[in-house]
C-alpha positions as CSV (number, residue, x, y, z in Angstrom):
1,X,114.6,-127.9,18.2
2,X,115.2,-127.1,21.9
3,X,112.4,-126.4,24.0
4,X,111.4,-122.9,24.6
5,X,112.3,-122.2,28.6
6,X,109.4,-120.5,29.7
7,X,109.5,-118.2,33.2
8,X,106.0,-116.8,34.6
9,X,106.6,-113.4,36.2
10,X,103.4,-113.1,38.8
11,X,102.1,-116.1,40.0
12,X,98.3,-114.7,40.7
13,X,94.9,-115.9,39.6
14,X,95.6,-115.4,35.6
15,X,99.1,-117.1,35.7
16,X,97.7,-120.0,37.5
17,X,94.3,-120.5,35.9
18,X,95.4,-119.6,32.3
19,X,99.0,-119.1,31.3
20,X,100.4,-122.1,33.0
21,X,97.8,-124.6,32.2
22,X,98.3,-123.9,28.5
23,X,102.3,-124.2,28.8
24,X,101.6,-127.1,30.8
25,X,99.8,-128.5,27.6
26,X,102.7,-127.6,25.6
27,X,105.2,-130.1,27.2
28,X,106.8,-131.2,23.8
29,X,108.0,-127.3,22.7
30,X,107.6,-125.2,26.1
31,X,109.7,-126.2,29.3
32,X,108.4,-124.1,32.4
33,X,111.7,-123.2,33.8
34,X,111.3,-120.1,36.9
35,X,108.3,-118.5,38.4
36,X,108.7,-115.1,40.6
37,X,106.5,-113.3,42.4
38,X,106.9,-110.8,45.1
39,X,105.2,-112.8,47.6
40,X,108.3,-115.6,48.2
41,X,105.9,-118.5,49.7
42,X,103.3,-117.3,46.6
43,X,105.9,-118.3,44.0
44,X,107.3,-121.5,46.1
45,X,103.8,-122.4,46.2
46,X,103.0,-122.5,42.3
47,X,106.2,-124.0,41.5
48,X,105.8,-126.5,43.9
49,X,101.8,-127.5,42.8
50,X,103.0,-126.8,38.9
51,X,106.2,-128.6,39.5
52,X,108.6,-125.5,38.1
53,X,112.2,-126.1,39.2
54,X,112.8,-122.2,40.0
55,X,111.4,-119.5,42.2
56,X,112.5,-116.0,42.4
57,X,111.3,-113.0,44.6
58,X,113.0,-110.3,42.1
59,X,112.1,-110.6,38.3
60,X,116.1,-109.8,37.1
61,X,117.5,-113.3,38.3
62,X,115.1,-115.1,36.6
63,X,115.9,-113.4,32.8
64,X,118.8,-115.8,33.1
65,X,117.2,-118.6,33.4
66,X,114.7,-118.4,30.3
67,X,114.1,-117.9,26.8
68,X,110.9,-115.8,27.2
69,X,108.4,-115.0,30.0
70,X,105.2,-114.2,30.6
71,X,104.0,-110.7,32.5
72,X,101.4,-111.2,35.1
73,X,101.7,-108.6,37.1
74,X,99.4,-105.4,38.0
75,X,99.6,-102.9,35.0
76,X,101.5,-100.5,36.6
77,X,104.3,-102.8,36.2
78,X,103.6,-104.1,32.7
79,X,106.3,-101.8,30.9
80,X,108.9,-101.7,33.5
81,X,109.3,-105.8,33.8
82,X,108.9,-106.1,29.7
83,X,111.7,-103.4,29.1
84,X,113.9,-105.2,31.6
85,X,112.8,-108.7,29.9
86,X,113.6,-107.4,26.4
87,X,116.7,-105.5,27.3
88,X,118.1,-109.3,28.9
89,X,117.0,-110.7,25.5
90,X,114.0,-112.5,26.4
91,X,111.0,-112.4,24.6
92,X,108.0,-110.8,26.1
93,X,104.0,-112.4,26.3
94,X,102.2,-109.9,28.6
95,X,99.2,-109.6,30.2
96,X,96.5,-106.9,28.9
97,X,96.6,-104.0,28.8
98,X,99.9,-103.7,27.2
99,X,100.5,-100.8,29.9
100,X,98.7,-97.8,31.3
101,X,100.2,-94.9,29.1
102,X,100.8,-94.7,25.3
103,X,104.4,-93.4,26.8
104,X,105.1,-97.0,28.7
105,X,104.0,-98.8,25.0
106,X,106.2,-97.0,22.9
107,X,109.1,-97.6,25.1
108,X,107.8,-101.1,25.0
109,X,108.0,-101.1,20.9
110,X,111.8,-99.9,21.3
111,X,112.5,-102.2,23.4
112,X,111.9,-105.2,21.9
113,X,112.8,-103.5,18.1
114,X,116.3,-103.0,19.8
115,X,116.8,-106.0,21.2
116,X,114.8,-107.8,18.2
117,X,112.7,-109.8,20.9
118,X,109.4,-110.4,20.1
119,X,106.5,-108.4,22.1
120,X,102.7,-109.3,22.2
121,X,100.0,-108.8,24.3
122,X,97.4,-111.3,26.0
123,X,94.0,-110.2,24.1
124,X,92.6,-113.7,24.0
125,X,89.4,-112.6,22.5
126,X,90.9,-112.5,19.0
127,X,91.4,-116.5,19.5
128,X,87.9,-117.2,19.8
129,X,85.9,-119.5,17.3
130,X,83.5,-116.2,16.6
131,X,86.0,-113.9,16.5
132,X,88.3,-115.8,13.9
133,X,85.3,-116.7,11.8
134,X,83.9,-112.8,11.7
135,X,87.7,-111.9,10.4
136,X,87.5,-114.0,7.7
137,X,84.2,-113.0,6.9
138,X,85.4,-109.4,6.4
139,X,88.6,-110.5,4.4
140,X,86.0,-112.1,1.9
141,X,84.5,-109.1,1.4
142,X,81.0,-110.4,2.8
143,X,79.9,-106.6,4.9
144,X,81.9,-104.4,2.0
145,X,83.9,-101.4,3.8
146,X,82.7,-101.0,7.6
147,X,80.6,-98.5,8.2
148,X,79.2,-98.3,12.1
149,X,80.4,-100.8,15.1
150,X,78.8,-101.2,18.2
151,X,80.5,-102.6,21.3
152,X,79.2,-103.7,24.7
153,X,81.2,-105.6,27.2
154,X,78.4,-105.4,30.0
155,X,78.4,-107.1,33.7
156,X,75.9,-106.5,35.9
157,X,77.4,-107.1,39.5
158,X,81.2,-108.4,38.8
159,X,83.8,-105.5,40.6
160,X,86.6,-108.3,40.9
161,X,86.4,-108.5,44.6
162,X,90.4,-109.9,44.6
163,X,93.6,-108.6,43.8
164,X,94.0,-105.1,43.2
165,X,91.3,-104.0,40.2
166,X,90.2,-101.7,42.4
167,X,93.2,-99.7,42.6
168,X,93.5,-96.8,40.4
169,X,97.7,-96.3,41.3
170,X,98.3,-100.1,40.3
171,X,95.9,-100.7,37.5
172,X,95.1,-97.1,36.1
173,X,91.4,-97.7,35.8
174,X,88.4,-100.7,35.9
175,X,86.5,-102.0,33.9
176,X,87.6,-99.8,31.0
177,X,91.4,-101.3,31.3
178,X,90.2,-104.1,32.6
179,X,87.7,-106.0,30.9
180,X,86.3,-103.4,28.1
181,X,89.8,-103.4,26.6
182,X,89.3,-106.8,25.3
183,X,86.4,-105.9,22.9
184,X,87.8,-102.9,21.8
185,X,91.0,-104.6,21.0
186,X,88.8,-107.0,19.1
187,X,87.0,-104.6,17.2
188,X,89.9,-102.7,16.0
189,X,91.5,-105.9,15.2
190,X,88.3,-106.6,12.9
191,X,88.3,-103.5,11.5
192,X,91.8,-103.8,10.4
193,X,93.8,-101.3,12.5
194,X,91.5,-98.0,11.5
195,X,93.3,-94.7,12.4
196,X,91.3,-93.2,15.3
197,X,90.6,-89.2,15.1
198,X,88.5,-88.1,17.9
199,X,87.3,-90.2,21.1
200,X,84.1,-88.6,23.9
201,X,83.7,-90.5,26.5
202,X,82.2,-90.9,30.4
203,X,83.0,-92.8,33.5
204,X,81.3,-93.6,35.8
205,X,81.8,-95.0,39.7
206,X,77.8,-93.9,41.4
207,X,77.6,-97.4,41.8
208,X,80.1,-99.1,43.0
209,X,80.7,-96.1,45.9
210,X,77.4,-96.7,47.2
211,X,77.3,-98.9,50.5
212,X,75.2,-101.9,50.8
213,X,75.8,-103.3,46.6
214,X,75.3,-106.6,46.0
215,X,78.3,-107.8,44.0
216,X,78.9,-111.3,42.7
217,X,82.4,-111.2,42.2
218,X,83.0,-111.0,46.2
219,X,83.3,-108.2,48.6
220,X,85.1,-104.5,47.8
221,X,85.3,-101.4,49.8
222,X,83.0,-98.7,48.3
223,X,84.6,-96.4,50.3
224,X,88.0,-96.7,48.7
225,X,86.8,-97.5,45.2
226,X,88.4,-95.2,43.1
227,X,88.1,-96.8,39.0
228,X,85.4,-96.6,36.7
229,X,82.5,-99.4,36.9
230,X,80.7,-98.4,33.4
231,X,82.4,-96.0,30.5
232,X,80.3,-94.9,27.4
233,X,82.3,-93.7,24.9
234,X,81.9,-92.7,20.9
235,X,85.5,-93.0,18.8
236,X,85.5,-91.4,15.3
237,X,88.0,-93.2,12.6
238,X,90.2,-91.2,9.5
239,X,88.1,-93.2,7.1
240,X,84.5,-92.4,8.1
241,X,83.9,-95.1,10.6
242,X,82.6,-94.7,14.1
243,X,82.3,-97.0,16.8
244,X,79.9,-97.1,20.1
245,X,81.5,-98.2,23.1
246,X,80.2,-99.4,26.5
247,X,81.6,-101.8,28.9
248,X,80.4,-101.9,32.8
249,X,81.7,-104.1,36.0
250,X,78.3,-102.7,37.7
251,X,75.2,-101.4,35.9
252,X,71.6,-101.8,36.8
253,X,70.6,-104.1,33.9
254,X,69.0,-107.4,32.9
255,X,72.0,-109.5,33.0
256,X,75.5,-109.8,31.8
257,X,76.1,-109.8,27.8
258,X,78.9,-109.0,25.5
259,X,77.9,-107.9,22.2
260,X,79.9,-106.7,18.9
261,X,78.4,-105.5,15.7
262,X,79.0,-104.3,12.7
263,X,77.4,-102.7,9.8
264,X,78.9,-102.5,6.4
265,X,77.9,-101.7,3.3
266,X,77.2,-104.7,1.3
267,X,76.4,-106.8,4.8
268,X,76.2,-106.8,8.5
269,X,77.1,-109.0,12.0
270,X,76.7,-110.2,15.0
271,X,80.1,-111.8,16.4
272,X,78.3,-113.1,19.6
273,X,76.3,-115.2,18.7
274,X,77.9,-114.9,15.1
275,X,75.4,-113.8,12.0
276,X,75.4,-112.9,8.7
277,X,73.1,-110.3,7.7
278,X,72.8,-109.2,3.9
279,X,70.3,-108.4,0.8
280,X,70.3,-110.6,-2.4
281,X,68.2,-112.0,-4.7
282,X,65.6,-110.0,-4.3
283,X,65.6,-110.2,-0.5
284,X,67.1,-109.6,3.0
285,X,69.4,-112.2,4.9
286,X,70.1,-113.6,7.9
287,X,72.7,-116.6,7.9
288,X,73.8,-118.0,11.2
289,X,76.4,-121.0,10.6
290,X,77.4,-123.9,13.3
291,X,80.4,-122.9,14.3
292,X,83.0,-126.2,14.9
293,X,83.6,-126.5,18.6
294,X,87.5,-126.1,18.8
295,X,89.1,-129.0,21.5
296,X,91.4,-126.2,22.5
297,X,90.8,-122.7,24.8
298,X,91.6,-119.5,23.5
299,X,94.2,-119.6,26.2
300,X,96.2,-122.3,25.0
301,X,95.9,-121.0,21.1
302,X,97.1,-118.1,22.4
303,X,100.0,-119.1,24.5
304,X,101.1,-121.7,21.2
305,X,100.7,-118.9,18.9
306,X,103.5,-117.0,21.0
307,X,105.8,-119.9,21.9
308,X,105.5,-121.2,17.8
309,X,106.7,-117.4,17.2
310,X,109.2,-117.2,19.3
311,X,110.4,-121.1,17.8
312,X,110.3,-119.1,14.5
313,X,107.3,-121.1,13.0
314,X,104.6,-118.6,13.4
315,X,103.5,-114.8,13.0
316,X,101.9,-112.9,16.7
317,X,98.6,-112.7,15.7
318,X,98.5,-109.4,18.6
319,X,101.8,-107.2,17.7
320,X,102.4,-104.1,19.7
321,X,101.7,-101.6,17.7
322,X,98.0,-102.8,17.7
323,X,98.0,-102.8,21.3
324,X,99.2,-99.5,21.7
325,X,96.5,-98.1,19.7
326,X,94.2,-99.9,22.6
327,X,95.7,-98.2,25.3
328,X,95.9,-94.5,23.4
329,X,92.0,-95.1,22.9
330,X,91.9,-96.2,26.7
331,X,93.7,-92.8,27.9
332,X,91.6,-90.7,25.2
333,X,88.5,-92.3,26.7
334,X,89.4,-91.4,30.4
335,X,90.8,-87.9,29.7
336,X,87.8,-87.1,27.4
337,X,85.8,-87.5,31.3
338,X,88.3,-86.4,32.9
339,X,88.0,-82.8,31.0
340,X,84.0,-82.8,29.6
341,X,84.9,-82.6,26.2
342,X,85.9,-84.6,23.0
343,X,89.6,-85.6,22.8
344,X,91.8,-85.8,19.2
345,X,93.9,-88.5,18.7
346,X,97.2,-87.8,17.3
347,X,98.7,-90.5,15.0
């Protein structure tokens, strides 16, 4: 079989530290054909160091060039360039979120349904050791039927001081969109797609708008910081489940940590670090096993896992539809602040 020709659409920090690396890897099945980027001597640049034969400043030249691209682009573009991908007949990786609106994903879904391209989104999370090894833990039945999951995705100084994560009109939030997405993604993944009712949630900027922060992550203007730098939130599922939800780019606590939890009814875990908690025999549990360490990063697992699909030797393990349930949460969380009261979810 041909190699897949692969075209990179932003050339920014993500494309460079973890999309094309992973390709790279991939030089038996994945030929990295075009990069574009609006900044011209950006995209000249990373296909000169990455030795990519094409450059583009628009995005539509480079559809003919290539069998499927990857989106790294701020979010406000997400939908637009996919739609335009899948309506050329290319199929579509992109970056997370899938897009800022439940409206942009579902024109997303058509898309690529109408074009029969395939679609997934970049929530490398799910590749992680932990993560595959608490799936399979719940598809044997080990924590019976979910009850209550807890999520933290906490930083305690990291505003990305680069790019534009601190602009609302091109990203549509911060750390909610930006970095809390991932573990929700993940936990809804786990929890096997439940069907979300009713979402409260706060955000919160006190922090980052304050002059004088010390921020690792480099510098930011408080004055024109205009995202959310810690969300709370508390989603409600059709089956009984709940799930608590925090994330934070800035909060006055002991150090970063990202933590995932649920309990079940015949057991309980941890997915970071991962254990097993349960009662039998007479008493209570607590398994932790040594996890293999995998040669490969998330990011390339993730990247092969898309090109073996589009070769036609693979299932996405991230399909739209799942995505789009991220980014409906994401809006019910912000408008549930944005208004000071709960928000139902319409399925």
């Amino acid at each position: 079989m041909s190699k897949l020709r692969m075209g990179i659409i932003g050339a920014g920090g993500i494309a460079q530290e973890r999309h094309i690396p992973a390709y790279v890897g991939m030089a038996d099945d994945v030929e990295l054909t075009a990069v574009q980027d609006v900044n011209a001597e950006r995209a000249r640049l990373v296909a000169e160091t990455f030795d990519i034969p094409l450059a583009f400043e628009e995005y539509e030249p480079l559809f003919k060039e290539v069998d499927a691209v990857t989106i790294c682009t701020p979010n406000k573009f997400h939908s637009e360039i996919a739609i335009a991908a899948l309506e050329a007949g290319v199929h579509v990786l992109c970056e997370k979120p899938m897009a800022i609106t439940t409206q942009e994903c579902e024109a997303m879904i058509t898309a690529a349904e109408k074009n029969d391209r395939l679609l997934s989104i970049a929530y490398h999370f799910r590749h992680m050791p932990e993560a595959k090894l608490a799936k399979e833990t719940i598809l044997q039945g080990e924590i019976g039927d979910p009850l209550v999951t807890r999520v933290q995705a906490m930083r305690r100084r990291k505003v990305p001081g680069w790019g534009v994560f601190t602009n609302k009109d091109l990203q549509g939030g911060g750390s909610l969109i930006d970095f809390g997405c991932h573990l929700l993604d993940l936990a809804l993944w786990l929890l096997d797609d439940p069907v979300p009712v009713e979402v409260i949630g706060k955000t919160y900027d006190r922090l980052s708008k304050t002059p004088g922060q010390v921020n690792d992550w480099g510098a930011f203007d408080h004055e024109t910081f205009n995202v959310d730098d810690h969300v709370t939130s508390y989603i409600t599922f059709e089956n009984g489940l709940s799930m608590q939800f925090e994330c934070s780019w800035a909060a006055n606590i002991k150090e970063d940590y990202t933590a995932l939890s649920i309990s079940g009814v015949d057991g309980g875990m941890d997915v970071y670090p991962f254990q097993l908690y349960q009662t039998k025999h007479g008493a209570v549990w607590n398994s932790q096993p040594a996890i293999p360490k995998e040669s490969l990063s998330e990011g390339f697992v993730q990247a092969k896992n898309f090109v073996d699909s589009c070769r036609g030797e693979a299932e996405l393990v991230v399909k739209p539809e799942q995505a789009l349930k991220v980014t409906k949460l994401i809006e019910a969380i912000y408008k549930s602040s944005e208004i000071g009261s709960s928000v139902k979810i319409s399925n």
